[in-house]
C-alpha positions in Angstrom: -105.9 19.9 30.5 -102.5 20.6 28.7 -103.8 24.7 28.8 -103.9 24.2 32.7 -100.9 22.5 33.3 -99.1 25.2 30.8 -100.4 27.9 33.1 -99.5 26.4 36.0 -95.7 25.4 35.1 -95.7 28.9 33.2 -96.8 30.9 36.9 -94.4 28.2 38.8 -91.5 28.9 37.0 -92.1 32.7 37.5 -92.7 32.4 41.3 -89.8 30.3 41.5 -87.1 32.9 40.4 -87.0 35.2 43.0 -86.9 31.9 45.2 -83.8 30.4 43.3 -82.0 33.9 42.9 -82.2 34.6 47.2 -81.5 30.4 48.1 -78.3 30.6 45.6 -76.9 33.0 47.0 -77.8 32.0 50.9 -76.2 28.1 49.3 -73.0 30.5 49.0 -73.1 31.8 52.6 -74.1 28.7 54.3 -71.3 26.8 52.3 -68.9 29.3 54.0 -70.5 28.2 57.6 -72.7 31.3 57.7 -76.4 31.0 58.1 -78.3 34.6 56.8 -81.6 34.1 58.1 -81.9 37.6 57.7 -82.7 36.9 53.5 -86.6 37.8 54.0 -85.0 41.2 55.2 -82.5 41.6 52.5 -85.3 40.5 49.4 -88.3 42.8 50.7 -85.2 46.3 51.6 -84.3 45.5 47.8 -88.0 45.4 46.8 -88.4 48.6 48.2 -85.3 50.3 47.1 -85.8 48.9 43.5 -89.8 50.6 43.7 -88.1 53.9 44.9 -85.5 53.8 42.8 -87.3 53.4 39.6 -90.5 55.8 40.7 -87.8 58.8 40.8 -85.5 58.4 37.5 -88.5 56.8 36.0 -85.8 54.1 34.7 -86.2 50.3 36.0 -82.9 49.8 35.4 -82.1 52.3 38.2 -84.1 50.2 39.9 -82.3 47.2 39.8 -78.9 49.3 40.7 -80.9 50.5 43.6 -82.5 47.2 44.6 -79.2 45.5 44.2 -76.7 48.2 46.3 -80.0 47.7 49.6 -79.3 44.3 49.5 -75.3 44.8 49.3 -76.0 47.2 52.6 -78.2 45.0 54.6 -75.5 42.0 53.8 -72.7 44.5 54.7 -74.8 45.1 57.8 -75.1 41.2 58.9 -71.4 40.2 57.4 -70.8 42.8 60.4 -73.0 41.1 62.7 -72.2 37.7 62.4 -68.6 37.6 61.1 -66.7 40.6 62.5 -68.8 40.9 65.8 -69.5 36.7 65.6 -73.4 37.6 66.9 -75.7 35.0 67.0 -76.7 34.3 63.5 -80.3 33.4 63.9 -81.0 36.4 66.3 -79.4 39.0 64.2 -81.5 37.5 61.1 -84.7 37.4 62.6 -84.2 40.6 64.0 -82.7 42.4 60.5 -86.1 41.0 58.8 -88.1 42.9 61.4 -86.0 46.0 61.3 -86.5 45.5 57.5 -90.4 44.9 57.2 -90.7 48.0 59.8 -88.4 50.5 57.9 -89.8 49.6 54.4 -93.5 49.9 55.6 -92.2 53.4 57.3 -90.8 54.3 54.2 -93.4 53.4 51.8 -95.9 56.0 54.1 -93.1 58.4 53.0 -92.3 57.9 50.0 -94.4 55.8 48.0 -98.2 56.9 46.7 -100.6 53.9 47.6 -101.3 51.6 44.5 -98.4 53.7 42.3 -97.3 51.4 39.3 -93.6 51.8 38.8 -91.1 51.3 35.6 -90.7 47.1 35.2 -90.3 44.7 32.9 -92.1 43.0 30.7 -92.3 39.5 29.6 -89.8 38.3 26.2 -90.9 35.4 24.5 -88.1 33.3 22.9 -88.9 33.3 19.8 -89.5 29.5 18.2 -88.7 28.0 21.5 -91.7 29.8 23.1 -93.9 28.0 21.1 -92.8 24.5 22.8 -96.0 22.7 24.1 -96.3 22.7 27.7 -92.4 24.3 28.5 -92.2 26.7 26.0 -94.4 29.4 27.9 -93.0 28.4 31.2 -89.3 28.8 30.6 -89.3 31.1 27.6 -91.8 33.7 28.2 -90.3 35.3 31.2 -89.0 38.9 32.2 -85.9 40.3 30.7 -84.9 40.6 34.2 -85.5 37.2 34.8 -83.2 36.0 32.3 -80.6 38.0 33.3 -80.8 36.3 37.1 -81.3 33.3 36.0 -77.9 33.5 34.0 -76.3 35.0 37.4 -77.1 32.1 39.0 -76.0 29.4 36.8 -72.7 31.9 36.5 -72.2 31.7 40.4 -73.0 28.0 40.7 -70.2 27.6 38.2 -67.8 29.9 40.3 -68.4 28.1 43.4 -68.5 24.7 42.2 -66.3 22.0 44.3 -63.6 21.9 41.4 -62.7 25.9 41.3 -60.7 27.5 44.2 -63.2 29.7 44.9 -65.6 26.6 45.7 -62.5 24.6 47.5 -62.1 28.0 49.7 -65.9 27.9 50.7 -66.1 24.2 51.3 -63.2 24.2 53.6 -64.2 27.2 55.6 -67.8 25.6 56.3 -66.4 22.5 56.6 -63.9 23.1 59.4 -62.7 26.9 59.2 -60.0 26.1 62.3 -58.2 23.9 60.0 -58.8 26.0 56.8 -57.1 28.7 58.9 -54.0 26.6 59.3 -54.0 25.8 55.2 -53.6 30.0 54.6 -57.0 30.2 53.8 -58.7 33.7 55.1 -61.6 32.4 56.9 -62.8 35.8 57.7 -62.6 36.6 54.3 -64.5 34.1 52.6 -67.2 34.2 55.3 -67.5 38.0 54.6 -67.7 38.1 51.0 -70.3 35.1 51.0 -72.7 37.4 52.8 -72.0 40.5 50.7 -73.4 37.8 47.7 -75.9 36.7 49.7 -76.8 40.4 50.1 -76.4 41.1 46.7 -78.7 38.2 45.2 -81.5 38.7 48.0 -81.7 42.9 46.8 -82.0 41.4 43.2 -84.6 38.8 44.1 -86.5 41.3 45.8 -86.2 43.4 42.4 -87.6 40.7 40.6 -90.7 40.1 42.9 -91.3 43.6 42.3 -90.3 45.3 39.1 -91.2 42.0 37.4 -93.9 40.4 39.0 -95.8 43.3 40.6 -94.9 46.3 39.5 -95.2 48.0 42.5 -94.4 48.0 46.1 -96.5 46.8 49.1 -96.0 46.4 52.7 -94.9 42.9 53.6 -94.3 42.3 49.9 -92.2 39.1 50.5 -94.5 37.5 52.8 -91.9 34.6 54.0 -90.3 34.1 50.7 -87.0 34.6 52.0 -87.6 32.1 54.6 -88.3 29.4 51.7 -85.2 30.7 50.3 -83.7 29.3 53.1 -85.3 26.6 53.5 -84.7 25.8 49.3 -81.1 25.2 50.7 -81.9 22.7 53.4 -84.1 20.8 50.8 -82.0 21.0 48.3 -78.8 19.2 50.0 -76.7 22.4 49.7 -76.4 21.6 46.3 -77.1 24.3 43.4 -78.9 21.7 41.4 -81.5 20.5 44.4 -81.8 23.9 45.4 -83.2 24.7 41.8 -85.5 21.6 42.2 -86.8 23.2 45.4 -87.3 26.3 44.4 -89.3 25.1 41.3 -91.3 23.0 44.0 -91.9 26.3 46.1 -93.1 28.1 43.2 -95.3 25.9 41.6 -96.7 25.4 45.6 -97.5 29.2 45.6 -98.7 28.9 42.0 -101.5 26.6 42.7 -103.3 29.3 45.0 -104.0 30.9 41.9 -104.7 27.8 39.5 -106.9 25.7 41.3 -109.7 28.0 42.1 -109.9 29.0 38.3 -110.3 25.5 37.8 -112.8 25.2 40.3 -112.0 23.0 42.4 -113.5 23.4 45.8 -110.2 23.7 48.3 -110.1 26.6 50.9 -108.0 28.8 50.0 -106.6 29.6 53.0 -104.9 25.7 53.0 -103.6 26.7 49.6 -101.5 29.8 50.8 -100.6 27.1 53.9 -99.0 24.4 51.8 -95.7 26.3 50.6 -94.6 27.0 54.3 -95.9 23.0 55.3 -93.6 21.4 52.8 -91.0 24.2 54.5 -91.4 22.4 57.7 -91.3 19.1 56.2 -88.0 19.9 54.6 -86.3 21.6 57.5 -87.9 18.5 59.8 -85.4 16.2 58.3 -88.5 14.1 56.1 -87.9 15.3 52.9 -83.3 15.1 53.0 -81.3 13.7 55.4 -78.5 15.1 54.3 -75.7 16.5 56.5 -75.5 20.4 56.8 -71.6 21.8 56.5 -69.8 21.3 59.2 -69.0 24.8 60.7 -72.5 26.4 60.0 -73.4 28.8 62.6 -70.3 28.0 64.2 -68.7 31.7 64.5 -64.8 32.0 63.9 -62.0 34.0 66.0 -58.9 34.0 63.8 -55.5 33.8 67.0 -52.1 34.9 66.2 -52.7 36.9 62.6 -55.0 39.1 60.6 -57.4 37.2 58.0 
């Protein structure tokens, strides 16, 4: 029993990364008021960048440059779309995560040889801590990569927190960017460099899913992880701590596809690869948080009188 829960918190925590690294940085953009539905798009371009990018210099560190610097273009790319031109946010999003799942595929005929295993990383146990009963594999046997996003995040939620100015800046843009205007505070700005980071972080998830976890690059990698990412955010009350909660929740939801049919228990699996996207819809129907959603989000911004 202990052996099967170990697996299944050690392959929860692992499927949860890329979940937390893409929701932490969409937690920065919605703060601002901007909601990048287009994060599906952003993970699986940055999955296939990183997979290219490591095939040809044979160096998976070149991959995560390359994986990171798709996802800073896609974000430049909806920051354009939905701050500068003040598009329709969901629109733009769901139609960047088509453009994206078509181009990658395209690319992948082109570029990529079917079933190639690329540079990645391997897994580093801590040593002495991975030994922990239970945890110790979950938490301290991951990628090298994974560490390294992992401390990103805690990094960024420290940066934005609600006591720095950086955090002030993104609360009072998302909160009411009309009267954040008035305070001197660039709304345009802020909004803009919150999607470059959601950019950023999505590319670097979408690294992780697949120099880390898969070591390779298929079409439709992702397969609505970004959306969870998104939905991580709604879940988790727009706070970095309850987005990590649902994130971990996500990923051990995902994990059990693989766990309970080893353990043979008799559950189609079909209802298995279902029940990540149901507690989605649970969350984003208001039964899981009732908590309110910044003021401004989605609410575009035209800056009168002076340049931002």
């Amino acid at each position: 029993m202990i052996d099967t829960l170990t697996d299944l918190l050690a392959a929860g925590v692992a499927l949860a990364v890329p979940v937390l690294v893409a929701a932490s940085g969409e937690l920065v953009g919605e703060r601002s008021g901007v909601l990048t539905m287009s994060v599906e798009g952003m993970m699986l371009t940055g999955a296939f960048a990183s997979v290219v990018g490591a095939t040809a210099s044979g160096s998976a560190l070149v991959g995560v440059a390359c994986g990171a610097a798709a996802g800073l273009l896609a974000g430049l790319l909806q920051a354009l779309l939905s701050v500068v031109l003040r598009a329709d946010q969901i629109v733009t999003g769901i139609a960047a995560n088509a453009l994206a799942l078509a181009g990658t595929t395209f690319g992948a005929r082109l570029l990529l040889e079917r079933g190639t295993v690329v540079p990645g990383f391997d897994r580093v146990a801590v040593p002495w801590l991975s030994d922990l009963p239970v945890l110790g594999p979950a938490l301290f046997q991951q990628t090298g990569l994974a560490y390294v996003l992992l401390a990103v995040v805690v990094g960024l939620g420290l940066l934005t927190s609600r006591r720095t100015t950086w955090g002030i800046a993104l609360s009072a843009v998302g909160e009411d960017a009309a009267s954040a205007d008035r305070a001197g505070v660039p709304v345009l700005r802020v909004r803009f460099l919150a999607v470059l980071v959601v950019g950023v972080l999505s590319g670097l998830a979408g690294t992780q899913l697949a120099l880390a976890e898969v070591h390779t690059f298929t079409d439709n990698m992702t397969a609505g992880v970004g959306y969870l990412a998104v939905v991580a955010v709604i879940a988790g009350s727009w706070r970095p701590v309850g987005v990590a909660v649902a994130a971990l929740v996500f990923g051990l939801a995902q994990a059990l596809q693989f766990t309970l049919p080893a353990l043979g228990v008799d559950v189609p699996f079909a209802l298995l690869v279902m029940l990540p996207y149901v507690l989605a819809l649970l969350a984003v129907a208001g039964l899981v948080t009732h908590s309110r959603p910044p003021s401004g989000l989605t609410t575009p911004f035209a800056r009168l009188g002076r340049t931002a």
